[in-house]
Every structure is written in C-alpha cells, then in structure tokens.
PDB file of N, CA, C, O and CB in Angstrom:
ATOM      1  N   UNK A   1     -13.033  20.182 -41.306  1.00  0.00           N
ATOM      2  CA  UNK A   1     -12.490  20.469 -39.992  1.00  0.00           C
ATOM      3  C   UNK A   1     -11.025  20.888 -40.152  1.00  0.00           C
ATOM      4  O   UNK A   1     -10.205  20.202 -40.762  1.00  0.00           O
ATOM      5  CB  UNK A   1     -12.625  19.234 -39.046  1.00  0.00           C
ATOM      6  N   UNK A   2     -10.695  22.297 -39.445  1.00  0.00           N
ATOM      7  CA  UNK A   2      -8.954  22.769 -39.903  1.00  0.00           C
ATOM      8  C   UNK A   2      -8.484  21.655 -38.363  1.00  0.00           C
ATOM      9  O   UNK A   2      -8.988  21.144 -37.363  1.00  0.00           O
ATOM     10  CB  UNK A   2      -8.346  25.327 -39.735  1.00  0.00           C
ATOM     11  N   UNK A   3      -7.187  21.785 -39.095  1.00  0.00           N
ATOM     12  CA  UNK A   3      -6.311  20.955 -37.947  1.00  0.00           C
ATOM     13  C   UNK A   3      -5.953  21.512 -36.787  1.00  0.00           C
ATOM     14  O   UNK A   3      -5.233  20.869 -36.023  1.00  0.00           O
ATOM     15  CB  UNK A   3      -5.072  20.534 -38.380  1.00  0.00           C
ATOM     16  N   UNK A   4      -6.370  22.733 -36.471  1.00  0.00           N
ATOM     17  CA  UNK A   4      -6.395  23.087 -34.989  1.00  0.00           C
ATOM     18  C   UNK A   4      -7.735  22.783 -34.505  1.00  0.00           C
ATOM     19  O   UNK A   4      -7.993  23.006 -33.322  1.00  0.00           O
ATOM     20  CB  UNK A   4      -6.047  24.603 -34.691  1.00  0.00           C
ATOM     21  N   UNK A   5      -8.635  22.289 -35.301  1.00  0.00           N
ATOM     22  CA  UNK A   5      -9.945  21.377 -34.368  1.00  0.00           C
ATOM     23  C   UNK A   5      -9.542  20.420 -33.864  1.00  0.00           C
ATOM     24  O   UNK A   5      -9.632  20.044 -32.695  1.00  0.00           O
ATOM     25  CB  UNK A   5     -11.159  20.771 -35.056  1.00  0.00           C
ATOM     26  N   UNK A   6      -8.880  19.791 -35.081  1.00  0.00           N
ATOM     27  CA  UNK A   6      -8.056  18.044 -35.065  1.00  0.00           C
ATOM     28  C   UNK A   6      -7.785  17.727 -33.787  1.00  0.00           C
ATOM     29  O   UNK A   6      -8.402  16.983 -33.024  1.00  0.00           O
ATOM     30  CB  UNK A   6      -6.437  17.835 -35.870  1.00  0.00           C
ATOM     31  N   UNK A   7      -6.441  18.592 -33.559  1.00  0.00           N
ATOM     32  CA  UNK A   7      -5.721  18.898 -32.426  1.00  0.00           C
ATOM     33  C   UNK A   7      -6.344  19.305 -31.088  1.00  0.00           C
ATOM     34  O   UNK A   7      -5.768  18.998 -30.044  1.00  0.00           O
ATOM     35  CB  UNK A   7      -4.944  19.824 -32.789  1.00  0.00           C
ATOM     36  N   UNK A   8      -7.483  19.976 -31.075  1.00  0.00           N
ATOM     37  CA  UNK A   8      -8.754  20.156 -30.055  1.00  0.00           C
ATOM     38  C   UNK A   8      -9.251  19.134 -29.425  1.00  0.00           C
ATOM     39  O   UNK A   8      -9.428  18.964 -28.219  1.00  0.00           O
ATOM     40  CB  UNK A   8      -9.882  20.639 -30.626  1.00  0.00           C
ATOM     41  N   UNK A   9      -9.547  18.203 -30.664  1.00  0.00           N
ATOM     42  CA  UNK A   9     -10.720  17.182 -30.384  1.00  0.00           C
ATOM     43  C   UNK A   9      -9.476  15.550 -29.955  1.00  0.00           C
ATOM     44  O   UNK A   9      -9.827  14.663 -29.178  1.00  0.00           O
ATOM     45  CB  UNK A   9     -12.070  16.989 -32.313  1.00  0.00           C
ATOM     46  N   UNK A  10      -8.317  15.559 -30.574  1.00  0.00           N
ATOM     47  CA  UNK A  10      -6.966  14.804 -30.168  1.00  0.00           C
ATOM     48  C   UNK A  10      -6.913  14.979 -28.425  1.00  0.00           C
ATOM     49  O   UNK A  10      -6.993  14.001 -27.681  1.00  0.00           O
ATOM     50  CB  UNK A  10      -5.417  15.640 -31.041  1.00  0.00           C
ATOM     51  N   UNK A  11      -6.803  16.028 -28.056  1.00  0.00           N
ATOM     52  CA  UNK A  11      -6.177  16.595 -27.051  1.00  0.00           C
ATOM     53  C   UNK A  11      -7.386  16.555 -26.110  1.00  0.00           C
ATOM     54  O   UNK A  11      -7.064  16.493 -24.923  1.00  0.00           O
ATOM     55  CB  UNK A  11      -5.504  17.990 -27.375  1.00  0.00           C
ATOM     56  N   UNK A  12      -8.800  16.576 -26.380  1.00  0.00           N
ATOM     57  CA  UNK A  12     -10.017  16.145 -25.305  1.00  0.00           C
ATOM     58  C   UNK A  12      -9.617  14.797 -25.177  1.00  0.00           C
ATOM     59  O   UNK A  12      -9.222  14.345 -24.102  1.00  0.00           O
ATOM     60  CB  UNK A  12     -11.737  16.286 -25.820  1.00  0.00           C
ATOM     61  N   UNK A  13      -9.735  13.786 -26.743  1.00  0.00           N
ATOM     62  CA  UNK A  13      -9.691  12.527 -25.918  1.00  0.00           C
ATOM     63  C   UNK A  13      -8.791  11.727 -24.746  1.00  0.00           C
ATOM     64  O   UNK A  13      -9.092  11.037 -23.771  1.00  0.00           O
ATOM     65  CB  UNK A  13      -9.678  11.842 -26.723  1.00  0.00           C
ATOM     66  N   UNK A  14      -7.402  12.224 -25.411  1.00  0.00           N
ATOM     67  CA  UNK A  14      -5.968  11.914 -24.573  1.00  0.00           C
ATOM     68  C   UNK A  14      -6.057  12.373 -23.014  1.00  0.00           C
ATOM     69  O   UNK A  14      -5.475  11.701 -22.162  1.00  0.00           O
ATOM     70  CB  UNK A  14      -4.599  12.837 -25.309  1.00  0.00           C
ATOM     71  N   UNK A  15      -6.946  13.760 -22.593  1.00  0.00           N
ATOM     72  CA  UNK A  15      -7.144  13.679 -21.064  1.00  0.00           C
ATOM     73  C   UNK A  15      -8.292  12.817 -21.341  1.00  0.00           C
ATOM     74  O   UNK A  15      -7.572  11.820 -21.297  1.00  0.00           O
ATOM     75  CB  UNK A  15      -7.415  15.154 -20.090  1.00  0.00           C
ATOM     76  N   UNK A  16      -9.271  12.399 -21.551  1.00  0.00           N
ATOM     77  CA  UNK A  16     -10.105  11.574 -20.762  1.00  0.00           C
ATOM     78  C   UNK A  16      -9.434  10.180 -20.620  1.00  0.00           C
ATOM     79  O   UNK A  16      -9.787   9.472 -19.677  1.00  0.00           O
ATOM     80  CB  UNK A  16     -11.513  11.482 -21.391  1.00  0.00           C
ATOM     81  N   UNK A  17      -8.324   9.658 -21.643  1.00  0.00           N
ATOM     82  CA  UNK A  17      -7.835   8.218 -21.559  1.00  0.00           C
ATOM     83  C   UNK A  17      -6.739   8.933 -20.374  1.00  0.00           C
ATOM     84  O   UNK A  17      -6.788   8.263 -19.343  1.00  0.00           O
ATOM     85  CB  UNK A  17      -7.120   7.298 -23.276  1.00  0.00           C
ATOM     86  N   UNK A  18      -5.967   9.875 -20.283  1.00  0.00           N
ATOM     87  CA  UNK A  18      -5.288   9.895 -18.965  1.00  0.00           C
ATOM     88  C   UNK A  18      -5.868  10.260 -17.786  1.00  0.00           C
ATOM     89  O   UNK A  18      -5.202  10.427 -16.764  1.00  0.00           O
ATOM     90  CB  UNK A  18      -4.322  10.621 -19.005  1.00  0.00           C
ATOM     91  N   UNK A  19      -7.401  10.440 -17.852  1.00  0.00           N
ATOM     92  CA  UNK A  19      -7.979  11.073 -16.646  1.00  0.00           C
ATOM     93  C   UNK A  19      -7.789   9.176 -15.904  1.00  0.00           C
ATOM     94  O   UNK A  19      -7.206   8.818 -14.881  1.00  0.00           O
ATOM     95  CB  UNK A  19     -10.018  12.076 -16.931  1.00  0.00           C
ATOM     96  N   UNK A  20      -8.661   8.223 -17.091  1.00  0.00           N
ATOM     97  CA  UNK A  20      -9.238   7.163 -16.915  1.00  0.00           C
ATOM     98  C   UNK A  20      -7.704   5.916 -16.384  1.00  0.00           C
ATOM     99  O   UNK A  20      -7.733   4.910 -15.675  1.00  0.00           O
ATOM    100  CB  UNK A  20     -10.194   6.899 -18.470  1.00  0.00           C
ATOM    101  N   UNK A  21      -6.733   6.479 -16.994  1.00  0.00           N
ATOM    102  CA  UNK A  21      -5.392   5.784 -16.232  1.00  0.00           C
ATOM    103  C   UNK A  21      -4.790   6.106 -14.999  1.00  0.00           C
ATOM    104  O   UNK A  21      -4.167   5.290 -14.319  1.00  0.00           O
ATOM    105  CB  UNK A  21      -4.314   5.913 -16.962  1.00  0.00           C
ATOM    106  N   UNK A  22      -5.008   7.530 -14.645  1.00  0.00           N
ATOM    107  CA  UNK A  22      -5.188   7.889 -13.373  1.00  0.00           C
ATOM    108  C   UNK A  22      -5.727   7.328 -12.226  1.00  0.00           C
ATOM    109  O   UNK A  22      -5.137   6.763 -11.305  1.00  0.00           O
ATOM    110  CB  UNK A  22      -5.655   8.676 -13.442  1.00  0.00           C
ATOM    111  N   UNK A  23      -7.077   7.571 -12.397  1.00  0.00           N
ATOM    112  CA  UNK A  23      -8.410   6.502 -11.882  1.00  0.00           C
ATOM    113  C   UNK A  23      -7.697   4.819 -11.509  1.00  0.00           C
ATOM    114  O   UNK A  23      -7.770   4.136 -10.487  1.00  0.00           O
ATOM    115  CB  UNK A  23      -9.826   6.300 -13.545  1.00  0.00           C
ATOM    116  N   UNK A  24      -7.179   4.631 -12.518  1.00  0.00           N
ATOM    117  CA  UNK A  24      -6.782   3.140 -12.322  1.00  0.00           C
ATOM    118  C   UNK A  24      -5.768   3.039 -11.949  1.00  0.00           C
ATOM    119  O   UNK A  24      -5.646   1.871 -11.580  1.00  0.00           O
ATOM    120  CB  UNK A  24      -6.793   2.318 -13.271  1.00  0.00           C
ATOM    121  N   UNK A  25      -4.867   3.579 -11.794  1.00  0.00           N
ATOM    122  CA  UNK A  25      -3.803   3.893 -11.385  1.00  0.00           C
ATOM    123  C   UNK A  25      -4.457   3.604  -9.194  1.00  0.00           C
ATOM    124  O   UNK A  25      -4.455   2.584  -8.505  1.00  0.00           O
ATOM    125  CB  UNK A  25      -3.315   5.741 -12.279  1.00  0.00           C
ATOM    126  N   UNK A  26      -4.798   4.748  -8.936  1.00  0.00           N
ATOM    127  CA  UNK A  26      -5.656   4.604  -7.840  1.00  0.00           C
ATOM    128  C   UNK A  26      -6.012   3.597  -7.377  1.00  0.00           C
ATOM    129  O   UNK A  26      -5.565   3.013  -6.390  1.00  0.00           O
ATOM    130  CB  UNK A  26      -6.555   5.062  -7.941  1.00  0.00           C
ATOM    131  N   UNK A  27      -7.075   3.240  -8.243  1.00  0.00           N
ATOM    132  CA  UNK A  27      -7.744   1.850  -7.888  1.00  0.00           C
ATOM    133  C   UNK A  27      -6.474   0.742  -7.067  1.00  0.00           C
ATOM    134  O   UNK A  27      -6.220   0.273  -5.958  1.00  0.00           O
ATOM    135  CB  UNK A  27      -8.376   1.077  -9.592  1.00  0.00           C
ATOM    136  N   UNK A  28      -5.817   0.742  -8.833  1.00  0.00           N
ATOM    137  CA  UNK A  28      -4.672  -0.395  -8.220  1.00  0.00           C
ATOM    138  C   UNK A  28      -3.960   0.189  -6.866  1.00  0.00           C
ATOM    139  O   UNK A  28      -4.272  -0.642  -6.012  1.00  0.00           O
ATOM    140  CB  UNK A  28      -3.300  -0.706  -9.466  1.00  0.00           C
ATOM    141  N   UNK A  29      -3.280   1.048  -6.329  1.00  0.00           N
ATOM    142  CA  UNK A  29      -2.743   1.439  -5.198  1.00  0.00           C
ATOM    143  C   UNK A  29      -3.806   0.819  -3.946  1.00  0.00           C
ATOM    144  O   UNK A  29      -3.475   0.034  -3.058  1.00  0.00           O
ATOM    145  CB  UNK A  29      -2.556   3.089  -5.280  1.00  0.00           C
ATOM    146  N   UNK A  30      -5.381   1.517  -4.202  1.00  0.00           N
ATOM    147  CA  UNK A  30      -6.017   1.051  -2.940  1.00  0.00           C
ATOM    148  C   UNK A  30      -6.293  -0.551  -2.856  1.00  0.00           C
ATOM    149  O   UNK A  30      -6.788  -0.974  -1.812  1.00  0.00           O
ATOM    150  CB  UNK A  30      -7.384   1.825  -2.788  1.00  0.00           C
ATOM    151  N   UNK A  31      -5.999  -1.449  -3.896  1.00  0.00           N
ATOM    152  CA  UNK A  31      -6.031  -2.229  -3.602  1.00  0.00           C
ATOM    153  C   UNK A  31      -5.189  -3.419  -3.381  1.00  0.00           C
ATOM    154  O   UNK A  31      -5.524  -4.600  -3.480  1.00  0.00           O
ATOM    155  CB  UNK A  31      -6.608  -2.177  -3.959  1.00  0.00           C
ATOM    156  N   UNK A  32      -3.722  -2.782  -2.977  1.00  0.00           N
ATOM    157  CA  UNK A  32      -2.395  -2.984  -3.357  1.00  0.00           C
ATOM    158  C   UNK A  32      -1.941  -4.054  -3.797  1.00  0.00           C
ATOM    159  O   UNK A  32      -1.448  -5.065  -3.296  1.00  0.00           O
ATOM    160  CB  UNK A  32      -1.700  -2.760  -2.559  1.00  0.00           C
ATOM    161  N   UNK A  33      -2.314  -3.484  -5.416  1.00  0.00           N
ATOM    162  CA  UNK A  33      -1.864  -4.636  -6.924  1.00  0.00           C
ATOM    163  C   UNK A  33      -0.595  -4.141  -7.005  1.00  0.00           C
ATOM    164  O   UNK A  33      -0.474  -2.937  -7.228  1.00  0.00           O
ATOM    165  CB  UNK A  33      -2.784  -4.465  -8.718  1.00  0.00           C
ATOM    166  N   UNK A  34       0.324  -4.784  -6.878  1.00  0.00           N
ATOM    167  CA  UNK A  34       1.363  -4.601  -7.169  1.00  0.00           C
ATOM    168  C   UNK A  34       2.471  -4.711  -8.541  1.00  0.00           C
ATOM    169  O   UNK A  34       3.564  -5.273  -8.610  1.00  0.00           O
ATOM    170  CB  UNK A  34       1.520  -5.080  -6.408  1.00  0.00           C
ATOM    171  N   UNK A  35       1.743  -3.975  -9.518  1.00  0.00           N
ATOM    172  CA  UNK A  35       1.958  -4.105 -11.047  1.00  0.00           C
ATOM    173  C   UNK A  35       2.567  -3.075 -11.409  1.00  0.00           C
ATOM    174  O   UNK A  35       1.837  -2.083 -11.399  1.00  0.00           O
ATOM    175  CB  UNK A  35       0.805  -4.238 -11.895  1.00  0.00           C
ATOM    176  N   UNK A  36       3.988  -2.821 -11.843  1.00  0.00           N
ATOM    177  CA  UNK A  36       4.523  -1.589 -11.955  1.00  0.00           C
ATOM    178  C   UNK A  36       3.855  -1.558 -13.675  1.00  0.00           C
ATOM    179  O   UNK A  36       4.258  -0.402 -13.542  1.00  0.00           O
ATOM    180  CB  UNK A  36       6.421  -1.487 -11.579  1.00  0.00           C
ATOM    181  N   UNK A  37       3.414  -1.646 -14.728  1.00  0.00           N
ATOM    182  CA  UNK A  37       2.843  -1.214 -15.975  1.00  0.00           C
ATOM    183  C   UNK A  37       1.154  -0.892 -15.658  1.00  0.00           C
ATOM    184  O   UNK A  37       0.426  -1.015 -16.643  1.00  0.00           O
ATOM    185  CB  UNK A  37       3.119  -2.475 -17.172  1.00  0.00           C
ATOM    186  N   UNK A  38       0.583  -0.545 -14.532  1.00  0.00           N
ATOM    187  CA  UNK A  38      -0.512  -0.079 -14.120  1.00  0.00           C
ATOM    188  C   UNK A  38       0.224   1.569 -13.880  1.00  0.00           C
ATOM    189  O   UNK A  38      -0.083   2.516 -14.605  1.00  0.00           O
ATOM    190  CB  UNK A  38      -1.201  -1.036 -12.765  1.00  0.00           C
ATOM    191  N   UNK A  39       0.833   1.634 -13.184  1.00  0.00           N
ATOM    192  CA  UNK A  39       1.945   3.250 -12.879  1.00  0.00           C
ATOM    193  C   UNK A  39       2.017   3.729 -13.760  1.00  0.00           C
ATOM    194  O   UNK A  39       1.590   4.871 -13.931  1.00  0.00           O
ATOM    195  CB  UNK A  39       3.453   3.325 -12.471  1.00  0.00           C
ATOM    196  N   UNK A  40       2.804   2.760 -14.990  1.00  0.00           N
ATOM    197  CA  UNK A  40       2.982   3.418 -16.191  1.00  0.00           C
ATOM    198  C   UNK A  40       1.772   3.603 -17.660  1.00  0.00           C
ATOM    199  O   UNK A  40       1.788   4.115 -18.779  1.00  0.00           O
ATOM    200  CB  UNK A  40       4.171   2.692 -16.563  1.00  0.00           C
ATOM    201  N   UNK A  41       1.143   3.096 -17.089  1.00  0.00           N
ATOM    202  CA  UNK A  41       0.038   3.364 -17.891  1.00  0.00           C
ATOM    203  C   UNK A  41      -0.542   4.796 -18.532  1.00  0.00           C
ATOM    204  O   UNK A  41      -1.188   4.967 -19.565  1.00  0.00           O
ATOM    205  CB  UNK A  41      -0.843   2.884 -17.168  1.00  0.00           C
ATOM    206  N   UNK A  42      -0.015   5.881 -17.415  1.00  0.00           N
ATOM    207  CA  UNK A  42      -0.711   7.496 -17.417  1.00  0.00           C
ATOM    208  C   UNK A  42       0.188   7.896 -18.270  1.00  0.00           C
ATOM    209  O   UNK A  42      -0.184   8.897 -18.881  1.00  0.00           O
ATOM    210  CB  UNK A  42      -0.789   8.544 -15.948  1.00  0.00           C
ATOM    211  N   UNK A  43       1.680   7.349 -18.686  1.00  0.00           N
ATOM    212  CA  UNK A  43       2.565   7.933 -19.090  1.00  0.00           C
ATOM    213  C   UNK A  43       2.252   7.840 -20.433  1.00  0.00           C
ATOM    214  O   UNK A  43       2.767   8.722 -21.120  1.00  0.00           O
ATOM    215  CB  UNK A  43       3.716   7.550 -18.652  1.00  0.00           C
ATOM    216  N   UNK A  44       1.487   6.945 -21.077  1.00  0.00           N
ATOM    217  CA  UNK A  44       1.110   6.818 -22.246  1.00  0.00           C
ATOM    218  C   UNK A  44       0.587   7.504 -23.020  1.00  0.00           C
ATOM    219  O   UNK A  44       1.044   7.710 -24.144  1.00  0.00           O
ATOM    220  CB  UNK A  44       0.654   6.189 -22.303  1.00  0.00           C
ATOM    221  N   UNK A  45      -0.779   8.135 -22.449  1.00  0.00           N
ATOM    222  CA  UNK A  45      -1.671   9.496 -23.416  1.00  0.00           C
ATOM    223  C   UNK A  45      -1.001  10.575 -22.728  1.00  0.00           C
ATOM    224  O   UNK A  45      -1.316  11.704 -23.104  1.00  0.00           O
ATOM    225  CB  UNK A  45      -3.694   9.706 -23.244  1.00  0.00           C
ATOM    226  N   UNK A  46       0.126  10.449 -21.508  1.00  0.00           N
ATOM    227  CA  UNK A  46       0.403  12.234 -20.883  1.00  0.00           C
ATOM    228  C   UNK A  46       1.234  12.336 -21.821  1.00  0.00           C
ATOM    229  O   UNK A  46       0.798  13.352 -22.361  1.00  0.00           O
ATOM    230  CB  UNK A  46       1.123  12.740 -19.172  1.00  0.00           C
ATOM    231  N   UNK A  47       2.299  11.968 -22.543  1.00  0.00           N
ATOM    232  CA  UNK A  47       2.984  12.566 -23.515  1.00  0.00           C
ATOM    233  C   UNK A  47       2.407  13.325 -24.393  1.00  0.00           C
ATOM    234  O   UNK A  47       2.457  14.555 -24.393  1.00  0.00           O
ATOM    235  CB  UNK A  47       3.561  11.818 -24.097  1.00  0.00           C
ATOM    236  N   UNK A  48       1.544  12.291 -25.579  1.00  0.00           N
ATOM    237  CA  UNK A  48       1.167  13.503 -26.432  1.00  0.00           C
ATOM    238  C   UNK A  48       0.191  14.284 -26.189  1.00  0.00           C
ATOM    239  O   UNK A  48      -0.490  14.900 -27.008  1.00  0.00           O
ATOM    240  CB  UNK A  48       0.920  13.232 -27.564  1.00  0.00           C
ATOM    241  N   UNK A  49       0.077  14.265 -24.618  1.00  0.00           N
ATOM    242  CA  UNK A  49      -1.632  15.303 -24.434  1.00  0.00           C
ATOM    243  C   UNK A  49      -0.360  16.510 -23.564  1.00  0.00           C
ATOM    244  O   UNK A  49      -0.765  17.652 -23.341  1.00  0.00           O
ATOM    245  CB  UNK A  49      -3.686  14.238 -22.828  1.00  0.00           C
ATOM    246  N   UNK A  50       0.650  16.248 -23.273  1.00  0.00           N
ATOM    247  CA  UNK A  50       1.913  17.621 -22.987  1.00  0.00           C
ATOM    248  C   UNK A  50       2.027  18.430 -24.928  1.00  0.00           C
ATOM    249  O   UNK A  50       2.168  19.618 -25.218  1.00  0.00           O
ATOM    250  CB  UNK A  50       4.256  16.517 -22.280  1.00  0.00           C
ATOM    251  N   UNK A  51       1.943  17.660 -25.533  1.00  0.00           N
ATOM    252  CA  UNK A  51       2.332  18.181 -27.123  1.00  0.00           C
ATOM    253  C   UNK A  51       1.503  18.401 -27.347  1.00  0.00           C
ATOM    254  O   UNK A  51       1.849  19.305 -28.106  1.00  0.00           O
ATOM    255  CB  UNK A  51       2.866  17.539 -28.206  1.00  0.00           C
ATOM    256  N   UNK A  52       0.428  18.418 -27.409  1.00  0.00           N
ATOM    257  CA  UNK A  52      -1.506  18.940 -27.896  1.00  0.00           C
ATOM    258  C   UNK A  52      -1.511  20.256 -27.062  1.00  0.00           C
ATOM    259  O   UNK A  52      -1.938  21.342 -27.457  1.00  0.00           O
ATOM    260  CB  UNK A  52      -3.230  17.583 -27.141  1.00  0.00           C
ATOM    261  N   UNK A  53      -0.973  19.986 -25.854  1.00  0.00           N
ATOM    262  CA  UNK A  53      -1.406  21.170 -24.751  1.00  0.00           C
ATOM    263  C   UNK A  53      -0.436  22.353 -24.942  1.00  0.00           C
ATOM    264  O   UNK A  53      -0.758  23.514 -24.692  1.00  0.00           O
ATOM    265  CB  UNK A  53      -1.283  20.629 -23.053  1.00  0.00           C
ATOM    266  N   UNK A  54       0.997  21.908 -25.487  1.00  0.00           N
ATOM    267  CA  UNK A  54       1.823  22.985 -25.758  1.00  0.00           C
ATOM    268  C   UNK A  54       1.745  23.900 -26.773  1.00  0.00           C
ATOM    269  O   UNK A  54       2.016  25.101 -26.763  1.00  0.00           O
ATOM    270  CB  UNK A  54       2.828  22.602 -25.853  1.00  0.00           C
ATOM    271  N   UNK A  55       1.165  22.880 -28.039  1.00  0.00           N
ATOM    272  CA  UNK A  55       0.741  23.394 -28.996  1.00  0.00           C
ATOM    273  C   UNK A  55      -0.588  24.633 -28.709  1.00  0.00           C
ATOM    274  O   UNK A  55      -0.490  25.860 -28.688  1.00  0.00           O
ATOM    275  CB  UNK A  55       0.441  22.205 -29.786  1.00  0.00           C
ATOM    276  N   UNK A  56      -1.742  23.795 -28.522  1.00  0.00           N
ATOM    277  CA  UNK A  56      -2.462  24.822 -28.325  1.00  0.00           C
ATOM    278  C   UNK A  56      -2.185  25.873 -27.123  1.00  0.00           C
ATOM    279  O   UNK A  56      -3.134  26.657 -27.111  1.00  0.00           O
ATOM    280  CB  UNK A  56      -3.619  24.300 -28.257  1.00  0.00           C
ATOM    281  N   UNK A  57      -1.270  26.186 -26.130  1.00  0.00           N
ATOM    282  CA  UNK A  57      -1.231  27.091 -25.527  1.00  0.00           C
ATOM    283  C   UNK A  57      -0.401  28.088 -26.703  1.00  0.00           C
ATOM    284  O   UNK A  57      -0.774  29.194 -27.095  1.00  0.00           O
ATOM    285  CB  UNK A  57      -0.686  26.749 -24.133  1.00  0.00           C
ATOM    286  N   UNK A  58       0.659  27.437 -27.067  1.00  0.00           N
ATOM    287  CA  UNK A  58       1.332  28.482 -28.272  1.00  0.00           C
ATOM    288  C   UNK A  58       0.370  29.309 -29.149  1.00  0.00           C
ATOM    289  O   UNK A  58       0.633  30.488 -29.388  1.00  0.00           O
ATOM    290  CB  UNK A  58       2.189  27.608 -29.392  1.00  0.00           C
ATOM    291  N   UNK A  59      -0.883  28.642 -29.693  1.00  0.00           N
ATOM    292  CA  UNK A  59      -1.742  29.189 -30.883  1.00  0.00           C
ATOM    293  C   UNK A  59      -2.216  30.451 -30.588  1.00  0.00           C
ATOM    294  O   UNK A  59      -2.969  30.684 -31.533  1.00  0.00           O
ATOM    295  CB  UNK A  59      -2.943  28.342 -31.237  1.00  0.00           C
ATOM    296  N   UNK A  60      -2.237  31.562 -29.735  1.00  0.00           N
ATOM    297  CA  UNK A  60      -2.829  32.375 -29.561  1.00  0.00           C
ATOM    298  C   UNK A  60      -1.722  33.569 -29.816  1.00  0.00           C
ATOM    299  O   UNK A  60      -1.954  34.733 -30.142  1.00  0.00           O
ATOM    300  CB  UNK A  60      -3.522  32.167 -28.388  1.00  0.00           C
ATOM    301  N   UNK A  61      -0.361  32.893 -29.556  1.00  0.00           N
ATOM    302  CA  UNK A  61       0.945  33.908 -29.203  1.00  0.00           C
ATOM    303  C   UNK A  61       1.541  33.863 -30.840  1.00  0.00           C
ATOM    304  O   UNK A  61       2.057  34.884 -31.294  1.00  0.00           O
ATOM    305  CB  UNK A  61       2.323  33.141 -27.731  1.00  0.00           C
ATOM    306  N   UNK A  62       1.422  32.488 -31.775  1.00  0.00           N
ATOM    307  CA  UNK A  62       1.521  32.516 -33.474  1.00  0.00           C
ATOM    308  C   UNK A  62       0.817  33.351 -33.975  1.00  0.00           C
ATOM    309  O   UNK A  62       1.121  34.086 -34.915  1.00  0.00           O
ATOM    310  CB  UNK A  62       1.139  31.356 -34.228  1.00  0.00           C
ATOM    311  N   UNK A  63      -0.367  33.307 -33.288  1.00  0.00           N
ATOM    312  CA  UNK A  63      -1.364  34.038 -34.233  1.00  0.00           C
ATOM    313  C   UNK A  63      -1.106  35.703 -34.297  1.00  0.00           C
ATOM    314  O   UNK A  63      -1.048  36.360 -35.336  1.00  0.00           O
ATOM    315  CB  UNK A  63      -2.959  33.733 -33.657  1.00  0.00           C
ATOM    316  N   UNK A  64      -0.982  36.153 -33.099  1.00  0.00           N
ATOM    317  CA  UNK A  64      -0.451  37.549 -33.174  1.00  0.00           C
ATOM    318  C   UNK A  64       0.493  38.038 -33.928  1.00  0.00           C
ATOM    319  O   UNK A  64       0.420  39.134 -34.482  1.00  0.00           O
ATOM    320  CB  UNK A  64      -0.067  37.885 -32.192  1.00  0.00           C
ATOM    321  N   UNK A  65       1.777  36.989 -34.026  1.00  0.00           N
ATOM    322  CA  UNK A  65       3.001  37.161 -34.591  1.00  0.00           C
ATOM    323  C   UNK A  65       2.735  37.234 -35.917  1.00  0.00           C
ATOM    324  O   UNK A  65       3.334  38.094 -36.563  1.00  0.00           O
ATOM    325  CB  UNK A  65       3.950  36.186 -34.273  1.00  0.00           C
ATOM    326  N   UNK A  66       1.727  36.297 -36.631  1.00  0.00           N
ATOM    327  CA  UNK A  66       1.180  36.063 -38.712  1.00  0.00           C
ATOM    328  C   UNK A  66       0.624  37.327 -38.604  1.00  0.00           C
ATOM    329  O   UNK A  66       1.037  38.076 -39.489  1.00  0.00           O
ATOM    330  CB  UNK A  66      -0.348  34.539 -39.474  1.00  0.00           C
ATOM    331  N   UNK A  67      -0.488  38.042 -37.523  1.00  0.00           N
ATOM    332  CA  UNK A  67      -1.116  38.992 -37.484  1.00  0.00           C
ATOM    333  C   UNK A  67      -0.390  39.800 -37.580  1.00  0.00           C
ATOM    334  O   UNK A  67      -0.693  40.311 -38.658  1.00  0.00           O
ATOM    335  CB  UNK A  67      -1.793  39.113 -36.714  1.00  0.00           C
ATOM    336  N   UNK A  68       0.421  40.327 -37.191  1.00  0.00           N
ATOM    337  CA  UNK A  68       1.336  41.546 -36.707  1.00  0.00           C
ATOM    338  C   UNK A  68       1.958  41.494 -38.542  1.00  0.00           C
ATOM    339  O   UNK A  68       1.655  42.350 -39.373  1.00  0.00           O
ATOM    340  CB  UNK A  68       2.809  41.112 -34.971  1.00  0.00           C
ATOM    341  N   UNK A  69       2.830  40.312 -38.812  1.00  0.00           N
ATOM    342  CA  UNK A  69       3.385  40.558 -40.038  1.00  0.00           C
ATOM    343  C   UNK A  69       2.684  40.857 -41.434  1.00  0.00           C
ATOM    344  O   UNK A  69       3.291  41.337 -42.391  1.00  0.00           O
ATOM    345  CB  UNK A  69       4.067  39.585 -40.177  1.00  0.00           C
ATOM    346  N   UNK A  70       1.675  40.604 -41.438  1.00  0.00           N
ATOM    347  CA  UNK A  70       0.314  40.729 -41.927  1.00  0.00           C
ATOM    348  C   UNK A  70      -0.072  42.510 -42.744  1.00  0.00           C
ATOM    349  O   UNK A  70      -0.307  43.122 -43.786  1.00  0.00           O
ATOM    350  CB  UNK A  70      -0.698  40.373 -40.380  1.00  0.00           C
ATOM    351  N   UNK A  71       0.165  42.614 -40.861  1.00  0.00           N
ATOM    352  CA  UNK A  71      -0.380  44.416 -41.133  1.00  0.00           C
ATOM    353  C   UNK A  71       0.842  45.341 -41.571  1.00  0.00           C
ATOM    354  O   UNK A  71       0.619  46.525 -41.825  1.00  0.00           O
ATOM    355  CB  UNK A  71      -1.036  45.273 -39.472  1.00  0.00           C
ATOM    356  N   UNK A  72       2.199  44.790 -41.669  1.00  0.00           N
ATOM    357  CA  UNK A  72       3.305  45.623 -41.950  1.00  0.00           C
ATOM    358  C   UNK A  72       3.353  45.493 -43.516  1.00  0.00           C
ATOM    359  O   UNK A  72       4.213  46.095 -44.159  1.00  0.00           O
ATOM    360  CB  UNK A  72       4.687  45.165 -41.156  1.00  0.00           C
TER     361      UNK A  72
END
C-alpha cells in the first residue's frame, strides 16, 4: 500500500471518529450535560483530518508540477 492510500484510509477513519464526536457532541447539548470536554472532543480527530484533507487536496496540483518537470 503507497502512502497516499495510508493517508486515504487515515483520513476516512478520522471523519467517521469526528462524524461520531459530533453526534455526541449533540446528544450532550439535547440533553443539557453540561461537560465542556464533550465540546472538545470534535477538536481531537478535526485537526489531523484538516492535515489529511489538505494534503490530499494538494496531491493533484504536486502531481502536475513532478509531471510538468518530468517532460522538460
């Protein structure tokens, strides 16, 4: 597996654990738990799923650039 799968399959799990802190996040509001480390909970996988996501949005705009130098 190359490490832009890695980074694929990194970056699925981190939204489903921030989909799933979200969710709970919710929960706790509708049931007004008043726990400020329930809030912060999303902040946990959203970091490195912002760095998975930046990365792979970049990979398409590198690739042109190796490509381009490639053909000169």
């Amino acid at each position: 597996m190359t490490g832009n799968m890695w980074v694929r399959q990194i970056h699925r799990w981190l939204s489903i654990a921030f989909t799933l802190a979200v969710i709970a996040n919710i929960v706790a509001l509708t049931l007004q738990v008043q726990a400020t480390w329930i809030g912060l909970l999303a902040f946990v996988p959203l970091i490195p799923l912002l760095a998975t996501g930046l990365y792979l949005f970049a990979l398409p705009y590198l690739g042109r650039r190796a490509g381009a130098r490639q053909e000169v």
